[in-house]
C-alpha positions as CSV (number, residue, x, y, z in Angstrom):
1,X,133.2,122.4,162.4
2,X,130.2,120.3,163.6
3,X,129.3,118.0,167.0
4,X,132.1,115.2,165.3
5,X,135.1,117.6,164.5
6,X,138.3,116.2,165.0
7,X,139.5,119.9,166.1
8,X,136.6,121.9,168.2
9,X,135.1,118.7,169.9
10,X,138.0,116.7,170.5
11,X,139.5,119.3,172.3
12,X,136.4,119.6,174.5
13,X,136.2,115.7,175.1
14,X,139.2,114.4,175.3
15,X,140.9,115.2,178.9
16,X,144.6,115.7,177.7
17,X,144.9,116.5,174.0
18,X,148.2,116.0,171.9
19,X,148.7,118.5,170.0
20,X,151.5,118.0,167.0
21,X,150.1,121.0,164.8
22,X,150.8,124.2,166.4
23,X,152.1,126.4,163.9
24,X,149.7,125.2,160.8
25,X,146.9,127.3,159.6
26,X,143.1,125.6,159.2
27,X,141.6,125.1,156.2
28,X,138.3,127.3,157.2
29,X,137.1,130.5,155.7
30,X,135.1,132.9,157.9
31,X,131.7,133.1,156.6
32,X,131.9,137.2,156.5
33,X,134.8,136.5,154.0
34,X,133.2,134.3,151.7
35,X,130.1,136.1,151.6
36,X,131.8,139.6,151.0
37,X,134.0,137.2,147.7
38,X,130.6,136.4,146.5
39,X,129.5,140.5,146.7
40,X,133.0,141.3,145.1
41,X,132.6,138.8,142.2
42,X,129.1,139.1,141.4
43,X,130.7,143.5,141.1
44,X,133.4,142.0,139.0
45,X,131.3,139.9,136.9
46,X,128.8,143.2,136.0
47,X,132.0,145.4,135.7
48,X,134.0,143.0,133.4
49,X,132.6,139.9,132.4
50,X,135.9,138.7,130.2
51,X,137.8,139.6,133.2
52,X,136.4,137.3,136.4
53,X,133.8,134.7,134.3
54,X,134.8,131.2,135.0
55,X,137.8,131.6,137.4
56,X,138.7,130.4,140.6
57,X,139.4,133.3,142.9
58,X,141.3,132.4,146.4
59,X,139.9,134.0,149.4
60,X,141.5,135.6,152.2
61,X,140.7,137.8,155.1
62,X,142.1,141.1,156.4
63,X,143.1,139.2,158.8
64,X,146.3,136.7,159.5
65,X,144.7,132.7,158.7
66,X,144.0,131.7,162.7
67,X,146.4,128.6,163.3
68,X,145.4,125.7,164.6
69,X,146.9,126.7,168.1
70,X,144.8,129.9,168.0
71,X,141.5,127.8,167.6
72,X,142.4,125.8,170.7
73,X,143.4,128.7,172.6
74,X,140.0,130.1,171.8
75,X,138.3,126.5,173.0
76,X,140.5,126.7,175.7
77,X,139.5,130.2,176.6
78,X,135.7,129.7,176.7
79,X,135.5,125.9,178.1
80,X,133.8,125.0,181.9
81,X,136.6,123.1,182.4
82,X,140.8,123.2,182.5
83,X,141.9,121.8,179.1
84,X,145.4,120.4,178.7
85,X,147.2,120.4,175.5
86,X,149.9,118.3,175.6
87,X,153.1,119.0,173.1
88,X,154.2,116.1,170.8
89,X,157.0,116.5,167.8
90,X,155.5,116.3,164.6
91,X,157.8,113.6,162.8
92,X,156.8,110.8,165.4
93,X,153.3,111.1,164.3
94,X,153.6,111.4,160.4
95,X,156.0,108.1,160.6
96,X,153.2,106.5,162.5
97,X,150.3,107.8,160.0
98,X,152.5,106.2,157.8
99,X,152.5,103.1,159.7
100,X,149.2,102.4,160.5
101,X,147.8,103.1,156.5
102,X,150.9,100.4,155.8
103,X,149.5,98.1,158.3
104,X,146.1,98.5,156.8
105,X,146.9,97.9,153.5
106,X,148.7,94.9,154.6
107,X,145.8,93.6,156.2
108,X,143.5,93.8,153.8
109,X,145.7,92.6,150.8
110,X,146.9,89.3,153.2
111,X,143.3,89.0,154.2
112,X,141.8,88.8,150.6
113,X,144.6,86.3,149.7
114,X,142.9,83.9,152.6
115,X,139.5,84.9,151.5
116,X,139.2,85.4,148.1
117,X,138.5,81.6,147.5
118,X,135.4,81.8,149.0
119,X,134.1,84.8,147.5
120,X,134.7,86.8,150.6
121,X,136.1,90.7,150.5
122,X,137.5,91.8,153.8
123,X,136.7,95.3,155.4
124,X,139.3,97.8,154.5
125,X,139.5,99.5,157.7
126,X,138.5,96.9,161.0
127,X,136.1,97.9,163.7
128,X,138.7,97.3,166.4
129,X,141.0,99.7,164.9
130,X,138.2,102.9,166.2
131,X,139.8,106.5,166.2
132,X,143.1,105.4,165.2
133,X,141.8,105.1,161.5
134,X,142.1,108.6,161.3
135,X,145.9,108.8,161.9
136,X,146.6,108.1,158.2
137,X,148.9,110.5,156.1
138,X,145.7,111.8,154.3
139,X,144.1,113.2,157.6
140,X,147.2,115.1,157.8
141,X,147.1,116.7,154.4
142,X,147.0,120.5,155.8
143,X,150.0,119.8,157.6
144,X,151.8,121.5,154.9
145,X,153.6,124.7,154.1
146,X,152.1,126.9,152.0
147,X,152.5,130.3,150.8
148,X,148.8,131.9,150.0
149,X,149.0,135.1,147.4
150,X,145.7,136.5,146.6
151,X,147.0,139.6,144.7
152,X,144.9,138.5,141.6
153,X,141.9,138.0,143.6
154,X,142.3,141.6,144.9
155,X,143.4,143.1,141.3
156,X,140.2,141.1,139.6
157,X,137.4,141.8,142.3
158,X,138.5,144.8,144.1
């Protein structure tokens, strides 16, 4: 989260926000969480060595992961003005990331064709094409449905 989020500031700029990611969880970690994982492992690490040396650990909270809905609510709560979140089906907008990173790659494969002769290499994303570059099927990578189990975290570290 920072001043060019796509999540936090977005929400607080723009003056009707589509929102196709309700029910998804963030990829964040609460800083208490990770900080109390490094206190747990460095315990692990002088308790059994073999044990917790050289793995990777996942990281949960007591808590339930906030969904991306829960963060806006939260933005929503606490903002000086009325923010409107506007509801849009998912599919529409994963067939148009798809689109637009086809119509890029088009693009830019026609445009070297023309250009290549004269030692020219065209941009791979325009300047015209602004914040729609970010509607692209990798942008939308935590739109997906995972099941976290940290049992072996909790078993390892405590």
């Amino acid at each position: 989260m920072g001043p060019n989020d796509r999540l936090v500031t977005s929400t607080l700029t723009m003056s009707r926000v589509p929102v196709w990611d309700r029910n998804w969880s963030s990829t964040n970690i609460c800083v208490w969480d990770a900080a109390a994982a490094h206190l747990l492992l460095e315990d692990a690490l002088t308790r059994d060595v073999k044990e917790a040396r050289g793995q990777a650990f996942l990281v949960t909270g007591k808590d339930p992961a906030w969904r991306l809905e829960d963060t806006r609510e939260a933005v929503k709560h606490f903002a000086s003005r009325p923010v409107i979140l506007d509801d849009v089906p998912p599919l529409p907008i994963f067939i148009l990331a798809h689109l637009v990173e086809a119509s890029l790659f088009l693009r830019y494969h026609i445009l070297l064709l023309f250009l290549f002769p004269f030692g020219i290499k065209p941009r791979l994303v325009p300047k015209w094409i602004g914040q729609l570059v970010y509607l692209q099927p990798a942008t939308l990578e935590y739109l997906s449905d995972i099941v976290i189990d940290d049992s072996r975290a909790k078993k390892v570290l405590g």
